[in-house]
The first five atom37 places (N, CA, C, CB, O) and aatype in JSON, in Angstrom:
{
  "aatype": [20, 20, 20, 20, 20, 20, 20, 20, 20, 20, 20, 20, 20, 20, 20, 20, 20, 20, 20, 20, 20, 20, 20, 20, 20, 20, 20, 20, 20, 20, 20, 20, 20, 20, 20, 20, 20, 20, 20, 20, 20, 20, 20, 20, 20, 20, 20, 20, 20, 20, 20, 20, 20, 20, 20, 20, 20, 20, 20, 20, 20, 20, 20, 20, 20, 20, 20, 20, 20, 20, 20, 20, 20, 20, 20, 20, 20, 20, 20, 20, 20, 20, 20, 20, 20, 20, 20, 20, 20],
  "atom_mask": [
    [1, 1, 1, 1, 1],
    [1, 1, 1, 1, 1],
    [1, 1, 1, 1, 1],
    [1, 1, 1, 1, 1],
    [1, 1, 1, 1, 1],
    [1, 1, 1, 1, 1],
    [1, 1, 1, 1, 1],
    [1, 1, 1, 1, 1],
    [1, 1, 1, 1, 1],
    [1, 1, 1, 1, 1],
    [1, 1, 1, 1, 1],
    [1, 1, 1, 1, 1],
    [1, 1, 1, 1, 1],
    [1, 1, 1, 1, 1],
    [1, 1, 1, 1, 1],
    [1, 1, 1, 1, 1],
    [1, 1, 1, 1, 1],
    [1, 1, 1, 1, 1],
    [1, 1, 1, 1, 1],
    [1, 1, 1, 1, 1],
    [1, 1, 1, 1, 1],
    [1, 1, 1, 1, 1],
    [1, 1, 1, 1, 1],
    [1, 1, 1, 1, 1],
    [1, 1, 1, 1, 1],
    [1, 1, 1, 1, 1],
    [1, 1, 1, 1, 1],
    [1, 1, 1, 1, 1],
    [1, 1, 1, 1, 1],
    [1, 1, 1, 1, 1],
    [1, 1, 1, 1, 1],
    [1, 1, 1, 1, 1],
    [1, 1, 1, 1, 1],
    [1, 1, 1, 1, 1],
    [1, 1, 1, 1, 1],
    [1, 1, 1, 1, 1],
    [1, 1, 1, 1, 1],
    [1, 1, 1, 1, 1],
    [1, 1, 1, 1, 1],
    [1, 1, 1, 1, 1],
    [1, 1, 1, 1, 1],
    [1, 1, 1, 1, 1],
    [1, 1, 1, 1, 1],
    [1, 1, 1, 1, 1],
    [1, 1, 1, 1, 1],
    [1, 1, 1, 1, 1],
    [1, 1, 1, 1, 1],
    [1, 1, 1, 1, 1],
    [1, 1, 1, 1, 1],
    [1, 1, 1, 1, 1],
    [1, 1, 1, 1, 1],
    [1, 1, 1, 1, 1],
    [1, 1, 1, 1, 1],
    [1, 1, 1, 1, 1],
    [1, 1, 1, 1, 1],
    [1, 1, 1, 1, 1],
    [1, 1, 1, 1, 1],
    [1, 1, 1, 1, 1],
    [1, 1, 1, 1, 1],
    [1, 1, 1, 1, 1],
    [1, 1, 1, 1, 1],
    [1, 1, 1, 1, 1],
    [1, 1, 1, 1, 1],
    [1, 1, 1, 1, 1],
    [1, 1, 1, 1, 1],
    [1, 1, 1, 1, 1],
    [1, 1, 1, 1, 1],
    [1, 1, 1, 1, 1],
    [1, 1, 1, 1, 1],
    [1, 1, 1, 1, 1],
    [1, 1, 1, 1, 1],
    [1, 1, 1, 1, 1],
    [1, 1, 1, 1, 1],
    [1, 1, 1, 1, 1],
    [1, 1, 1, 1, 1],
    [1, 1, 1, 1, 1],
    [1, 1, 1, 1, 1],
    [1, 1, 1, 1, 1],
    [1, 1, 1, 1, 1],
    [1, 1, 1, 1, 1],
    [1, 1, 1, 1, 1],
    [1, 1, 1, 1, 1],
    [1, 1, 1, 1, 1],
    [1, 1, 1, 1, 1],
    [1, 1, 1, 1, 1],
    [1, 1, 1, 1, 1],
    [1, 1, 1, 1, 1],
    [1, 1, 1, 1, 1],
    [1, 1, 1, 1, 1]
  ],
  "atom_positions": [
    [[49.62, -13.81, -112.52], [49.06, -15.11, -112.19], [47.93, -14.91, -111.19], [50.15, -16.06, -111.62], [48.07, -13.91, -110.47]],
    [[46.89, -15.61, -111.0], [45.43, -15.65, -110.54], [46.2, -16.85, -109.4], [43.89, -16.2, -111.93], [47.02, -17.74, -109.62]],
    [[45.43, -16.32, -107.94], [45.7, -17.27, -106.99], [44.59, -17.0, -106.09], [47.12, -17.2, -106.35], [44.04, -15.89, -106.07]],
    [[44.08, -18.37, -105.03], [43.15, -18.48, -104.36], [44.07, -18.38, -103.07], [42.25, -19.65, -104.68], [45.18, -18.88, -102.93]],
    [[43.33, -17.61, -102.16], [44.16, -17.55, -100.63], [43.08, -17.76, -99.83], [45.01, -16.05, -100.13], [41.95, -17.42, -100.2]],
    [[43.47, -18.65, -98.0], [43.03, -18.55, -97.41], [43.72, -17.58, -96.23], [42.66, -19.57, -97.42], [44.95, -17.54, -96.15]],
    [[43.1, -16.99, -95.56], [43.98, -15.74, -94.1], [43.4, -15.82, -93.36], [44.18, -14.11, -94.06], [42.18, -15.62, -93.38]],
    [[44.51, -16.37, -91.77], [43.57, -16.05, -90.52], [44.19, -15.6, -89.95], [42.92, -16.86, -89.75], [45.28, -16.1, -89.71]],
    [[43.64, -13.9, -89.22], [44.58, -12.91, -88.17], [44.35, -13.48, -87.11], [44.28, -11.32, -87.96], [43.24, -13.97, -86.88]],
    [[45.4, -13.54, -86.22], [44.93, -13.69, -84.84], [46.28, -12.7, -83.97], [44.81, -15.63, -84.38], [47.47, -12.96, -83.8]],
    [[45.58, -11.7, -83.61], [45.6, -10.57, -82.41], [46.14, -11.65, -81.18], [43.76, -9.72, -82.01], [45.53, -12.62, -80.75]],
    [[47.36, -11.2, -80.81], [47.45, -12.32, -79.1], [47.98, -11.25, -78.08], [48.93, -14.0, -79.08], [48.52, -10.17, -78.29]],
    [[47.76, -11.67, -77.33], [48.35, -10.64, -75.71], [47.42, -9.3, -76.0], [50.61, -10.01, -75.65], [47.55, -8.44, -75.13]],
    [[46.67, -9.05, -76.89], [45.62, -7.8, -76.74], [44.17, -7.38, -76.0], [45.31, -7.65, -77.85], [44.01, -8.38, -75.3]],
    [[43.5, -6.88, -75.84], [42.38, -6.51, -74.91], [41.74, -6.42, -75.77], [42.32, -5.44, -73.99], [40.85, -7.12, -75.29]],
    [[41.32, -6.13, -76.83], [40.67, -5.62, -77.82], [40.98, -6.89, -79.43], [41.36, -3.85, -77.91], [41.68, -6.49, -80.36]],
    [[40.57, -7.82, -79.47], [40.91, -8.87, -80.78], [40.24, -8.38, -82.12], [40.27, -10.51, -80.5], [40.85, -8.3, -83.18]],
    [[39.07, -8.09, -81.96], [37.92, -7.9, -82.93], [38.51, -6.52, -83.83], [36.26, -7.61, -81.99], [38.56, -6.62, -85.05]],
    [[38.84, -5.52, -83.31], [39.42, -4.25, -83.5], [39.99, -4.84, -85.06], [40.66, -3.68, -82.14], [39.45, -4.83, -86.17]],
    [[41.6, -5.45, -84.49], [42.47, -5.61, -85.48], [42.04, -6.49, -86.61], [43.61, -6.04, -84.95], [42.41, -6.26, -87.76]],
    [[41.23, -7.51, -86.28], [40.6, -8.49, -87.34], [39.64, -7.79, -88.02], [39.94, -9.78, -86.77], [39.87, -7.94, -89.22]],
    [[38.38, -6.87, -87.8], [37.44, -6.27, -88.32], [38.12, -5.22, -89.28], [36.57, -5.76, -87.29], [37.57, -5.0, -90.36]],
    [[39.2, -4.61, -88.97], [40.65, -3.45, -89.74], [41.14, -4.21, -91.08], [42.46, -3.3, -88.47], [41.38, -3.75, -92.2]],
    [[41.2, -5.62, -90.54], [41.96, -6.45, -91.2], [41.24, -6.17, -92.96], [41.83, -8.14, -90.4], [41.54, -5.61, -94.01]],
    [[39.98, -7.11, -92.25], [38.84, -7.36, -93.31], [38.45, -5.99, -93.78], [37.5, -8.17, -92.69], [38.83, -5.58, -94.88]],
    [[38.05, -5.6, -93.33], [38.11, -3.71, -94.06], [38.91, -3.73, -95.17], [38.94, -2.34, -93.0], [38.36, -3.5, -96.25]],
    [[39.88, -3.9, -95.15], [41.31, -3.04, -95.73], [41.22, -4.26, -97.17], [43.31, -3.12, -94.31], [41.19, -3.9, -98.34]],
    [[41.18, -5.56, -96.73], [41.07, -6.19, -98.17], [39.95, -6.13, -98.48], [41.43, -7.5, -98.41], [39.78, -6.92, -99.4]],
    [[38.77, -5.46, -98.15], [37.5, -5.8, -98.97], [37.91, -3.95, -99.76], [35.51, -6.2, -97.72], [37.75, -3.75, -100.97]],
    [[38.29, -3.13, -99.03], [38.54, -1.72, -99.47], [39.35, -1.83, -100.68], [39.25, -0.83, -98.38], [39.24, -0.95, -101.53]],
    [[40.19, -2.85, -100.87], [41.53, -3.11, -101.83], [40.21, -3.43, -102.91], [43.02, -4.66, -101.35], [40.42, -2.72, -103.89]],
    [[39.09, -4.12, -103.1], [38.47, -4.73, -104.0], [38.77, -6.39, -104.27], [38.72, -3.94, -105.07], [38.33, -6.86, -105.31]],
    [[39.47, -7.22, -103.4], [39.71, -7.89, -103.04], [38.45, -9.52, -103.23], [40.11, -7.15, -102.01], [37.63, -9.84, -102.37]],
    [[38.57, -9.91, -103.92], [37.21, -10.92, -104.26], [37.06, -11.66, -102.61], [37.65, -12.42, -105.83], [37.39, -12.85, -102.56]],
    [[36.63, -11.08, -101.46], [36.73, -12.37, -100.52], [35.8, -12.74, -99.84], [37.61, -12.36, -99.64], [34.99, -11.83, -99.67]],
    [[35.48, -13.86, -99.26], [34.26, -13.96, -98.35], [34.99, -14.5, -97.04], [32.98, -15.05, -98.97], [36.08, -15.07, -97.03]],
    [[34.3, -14.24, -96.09], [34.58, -14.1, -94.65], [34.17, -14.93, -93.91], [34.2, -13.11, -94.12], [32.96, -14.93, -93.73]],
    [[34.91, -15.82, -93.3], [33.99, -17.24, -92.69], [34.39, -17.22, -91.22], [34.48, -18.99, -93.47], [35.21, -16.39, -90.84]],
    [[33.93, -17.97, -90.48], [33.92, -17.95, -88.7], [35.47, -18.19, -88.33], [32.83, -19.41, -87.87], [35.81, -18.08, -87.15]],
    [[36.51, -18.54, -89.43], [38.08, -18.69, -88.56], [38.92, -17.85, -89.61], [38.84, -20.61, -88.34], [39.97, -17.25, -89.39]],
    [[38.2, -17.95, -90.83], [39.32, -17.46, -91.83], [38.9, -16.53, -92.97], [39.96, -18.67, -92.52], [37.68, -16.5, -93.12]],
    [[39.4, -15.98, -93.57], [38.64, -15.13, -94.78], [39.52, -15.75, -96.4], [38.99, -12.97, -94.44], [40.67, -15.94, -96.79]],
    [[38.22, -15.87, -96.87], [38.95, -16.83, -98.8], [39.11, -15.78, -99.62], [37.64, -18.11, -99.99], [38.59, -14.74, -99.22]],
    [[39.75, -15.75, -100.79], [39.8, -14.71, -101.35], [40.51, -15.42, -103.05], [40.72, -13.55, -100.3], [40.69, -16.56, -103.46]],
    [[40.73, -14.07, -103.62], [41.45, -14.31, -104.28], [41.51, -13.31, -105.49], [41.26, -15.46, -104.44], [40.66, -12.46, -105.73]],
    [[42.71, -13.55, -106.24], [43.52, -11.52, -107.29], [44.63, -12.11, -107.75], [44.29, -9.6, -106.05], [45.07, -13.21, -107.44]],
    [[45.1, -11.31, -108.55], [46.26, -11.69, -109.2], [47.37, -11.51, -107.77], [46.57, -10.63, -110.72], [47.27, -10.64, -106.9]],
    [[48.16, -12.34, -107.84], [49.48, -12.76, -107.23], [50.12, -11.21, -106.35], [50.65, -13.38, -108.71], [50.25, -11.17, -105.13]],
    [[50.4, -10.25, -107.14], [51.01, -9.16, -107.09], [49.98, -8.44, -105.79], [51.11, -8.43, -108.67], [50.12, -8.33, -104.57]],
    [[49.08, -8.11, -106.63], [48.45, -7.38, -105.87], [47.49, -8.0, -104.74], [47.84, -6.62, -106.69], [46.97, -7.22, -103.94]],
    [[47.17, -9.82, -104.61], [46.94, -9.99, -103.37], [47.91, -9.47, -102.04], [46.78, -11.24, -103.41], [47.75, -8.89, -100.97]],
    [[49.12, -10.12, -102.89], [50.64, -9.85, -101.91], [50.84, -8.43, -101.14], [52.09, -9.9, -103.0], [51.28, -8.2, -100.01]],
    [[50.33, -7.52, -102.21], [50.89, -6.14, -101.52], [49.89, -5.68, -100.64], [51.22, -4.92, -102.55], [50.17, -4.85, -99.78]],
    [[48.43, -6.28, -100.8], [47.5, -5.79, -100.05], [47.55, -6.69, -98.43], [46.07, -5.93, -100.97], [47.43, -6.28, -97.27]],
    [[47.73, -7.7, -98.84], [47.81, -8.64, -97.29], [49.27, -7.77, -96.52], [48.28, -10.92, -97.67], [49.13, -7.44, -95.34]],
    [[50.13, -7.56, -96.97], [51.4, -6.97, -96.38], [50.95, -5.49, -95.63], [52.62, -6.72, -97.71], [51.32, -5.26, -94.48]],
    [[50.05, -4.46, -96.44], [49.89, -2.99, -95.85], [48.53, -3.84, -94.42], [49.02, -1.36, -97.52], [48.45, -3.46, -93.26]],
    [[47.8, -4.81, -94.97], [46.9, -5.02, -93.91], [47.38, -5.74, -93.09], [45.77, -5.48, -94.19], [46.8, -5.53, -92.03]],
    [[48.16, -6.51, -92.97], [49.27, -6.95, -91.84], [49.87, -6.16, -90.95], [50.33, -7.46, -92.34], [50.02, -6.4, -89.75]],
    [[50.27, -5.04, -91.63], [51.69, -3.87, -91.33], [50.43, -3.54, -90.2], [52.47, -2.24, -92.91], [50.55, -3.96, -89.05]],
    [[49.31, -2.81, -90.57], [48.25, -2.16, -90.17], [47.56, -2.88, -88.64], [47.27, -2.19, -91.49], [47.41, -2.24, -87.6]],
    [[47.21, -4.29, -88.82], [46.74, -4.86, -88.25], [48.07, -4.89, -86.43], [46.35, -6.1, -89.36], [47.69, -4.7, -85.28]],
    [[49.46, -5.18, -86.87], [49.99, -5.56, -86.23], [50.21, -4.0, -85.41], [50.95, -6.45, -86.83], [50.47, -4.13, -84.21]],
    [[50.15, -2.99, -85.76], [50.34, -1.89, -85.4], [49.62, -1.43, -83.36], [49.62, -1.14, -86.82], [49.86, -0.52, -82.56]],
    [[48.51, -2.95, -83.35], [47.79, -2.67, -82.23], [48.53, -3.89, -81.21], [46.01, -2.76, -82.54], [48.14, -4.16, -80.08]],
    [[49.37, -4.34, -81.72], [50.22, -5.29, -80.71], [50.68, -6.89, -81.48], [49.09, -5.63, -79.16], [50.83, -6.79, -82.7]],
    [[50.91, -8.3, -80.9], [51.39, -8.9, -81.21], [50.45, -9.74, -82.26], [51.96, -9.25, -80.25], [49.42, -10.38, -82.02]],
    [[51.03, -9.57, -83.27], [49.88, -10.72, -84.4], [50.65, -11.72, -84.9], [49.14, -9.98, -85.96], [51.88, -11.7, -84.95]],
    [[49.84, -12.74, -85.35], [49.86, -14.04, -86.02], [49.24, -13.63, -87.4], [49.01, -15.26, -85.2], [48.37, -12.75, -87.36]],
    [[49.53, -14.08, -88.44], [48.52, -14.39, -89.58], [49.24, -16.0, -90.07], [48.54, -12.93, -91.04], [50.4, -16.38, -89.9]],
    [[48.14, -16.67, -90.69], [48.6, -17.72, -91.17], [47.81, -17.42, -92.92], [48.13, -19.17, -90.1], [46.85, -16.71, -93.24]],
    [[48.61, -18.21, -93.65], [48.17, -17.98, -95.14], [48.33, -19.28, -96.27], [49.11, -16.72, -95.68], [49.44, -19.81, -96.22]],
    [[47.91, -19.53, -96.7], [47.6, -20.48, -97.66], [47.27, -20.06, -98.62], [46.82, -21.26, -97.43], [46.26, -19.36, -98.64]],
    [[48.07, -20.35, -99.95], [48.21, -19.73, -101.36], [47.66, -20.7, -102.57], [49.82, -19.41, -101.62], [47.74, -21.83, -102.09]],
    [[47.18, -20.8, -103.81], [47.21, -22.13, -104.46], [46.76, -20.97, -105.83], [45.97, -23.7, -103.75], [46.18, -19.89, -105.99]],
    [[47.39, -21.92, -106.51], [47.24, -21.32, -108.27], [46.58, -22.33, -109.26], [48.9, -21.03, -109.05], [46.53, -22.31, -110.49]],
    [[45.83, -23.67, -107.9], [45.35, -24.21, -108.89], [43.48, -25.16, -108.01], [46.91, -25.34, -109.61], [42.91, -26.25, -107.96]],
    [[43.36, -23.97, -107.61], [41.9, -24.32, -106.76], [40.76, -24.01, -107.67], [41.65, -23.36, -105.28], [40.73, -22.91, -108.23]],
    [[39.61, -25.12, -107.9], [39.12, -24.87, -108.73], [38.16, -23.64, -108.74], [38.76, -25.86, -108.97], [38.18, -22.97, -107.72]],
    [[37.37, -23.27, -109.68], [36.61, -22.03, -109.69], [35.7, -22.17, -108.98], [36.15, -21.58, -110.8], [35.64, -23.1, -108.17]],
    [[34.86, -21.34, -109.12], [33.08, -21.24, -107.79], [32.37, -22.37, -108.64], [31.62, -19.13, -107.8], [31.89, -23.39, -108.15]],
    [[32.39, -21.93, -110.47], [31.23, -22.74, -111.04], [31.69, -24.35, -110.59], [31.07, -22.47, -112.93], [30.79, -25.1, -110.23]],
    [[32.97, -24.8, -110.62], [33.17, -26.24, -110.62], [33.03, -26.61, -108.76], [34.94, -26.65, -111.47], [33.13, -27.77, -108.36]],
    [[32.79, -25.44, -107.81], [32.93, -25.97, -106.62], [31.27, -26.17, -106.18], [33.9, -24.98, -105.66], [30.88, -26.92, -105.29]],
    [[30.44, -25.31, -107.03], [28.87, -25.52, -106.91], [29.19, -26.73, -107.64], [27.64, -24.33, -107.59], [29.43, -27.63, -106.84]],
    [[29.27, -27.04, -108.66], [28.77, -28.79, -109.22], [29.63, -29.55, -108.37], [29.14, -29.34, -111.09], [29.13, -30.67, -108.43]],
    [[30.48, -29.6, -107.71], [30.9, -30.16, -106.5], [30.27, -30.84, -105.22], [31.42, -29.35, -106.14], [30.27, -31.96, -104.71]],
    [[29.68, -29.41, -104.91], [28.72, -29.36, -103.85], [27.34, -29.68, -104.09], [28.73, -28.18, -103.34], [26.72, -29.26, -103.12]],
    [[26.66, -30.16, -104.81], [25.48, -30.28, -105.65], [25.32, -31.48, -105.63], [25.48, -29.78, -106.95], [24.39, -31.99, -106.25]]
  ]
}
């Protein structure tokens, strides 16, 4: 199944925020990961399976530098780019 996600890391009690979020985004754009990167959150989207397993190793990864948050938002029925340009148009 094809799903649209939204993800926002947030690093807390750390000295260093940018580190784990910049790791973050690395690791799903490295996966091949369809996503674009916006000022709070990063959009994306892959089949079900393999969004899942990639947000989990970049989580595992991310949290590795101290206490993290991620929040996530899933949907299997957001429309495509072509119908969100005639949207926006």
């Amino acid at each position: 199944m094809g799903i649209t996600f939204q993800v926002s890391l947030y690093p807390i009690m750390q000295n260093d925020i940018r580190k784990p979020i910049n790791n973050f985004i690395e690791d799903l754009k490295e996966a091949k990961l369809d996503v674009e990167v916006h000022e709070t959150s990063t959009i994306g989207s892959g089949n079900i399976d393999y969004v899942f397993d990639v947000l989990k190793r970049a989580y595992m990864r991310a949290s590795e530098s101290g206490d993290t948050i991620m929040v996530l938002t899933v949907s299997n029925a957001c429309p495509t780019k072509e119908e969100l340009e005639k949207l926006n148009s």
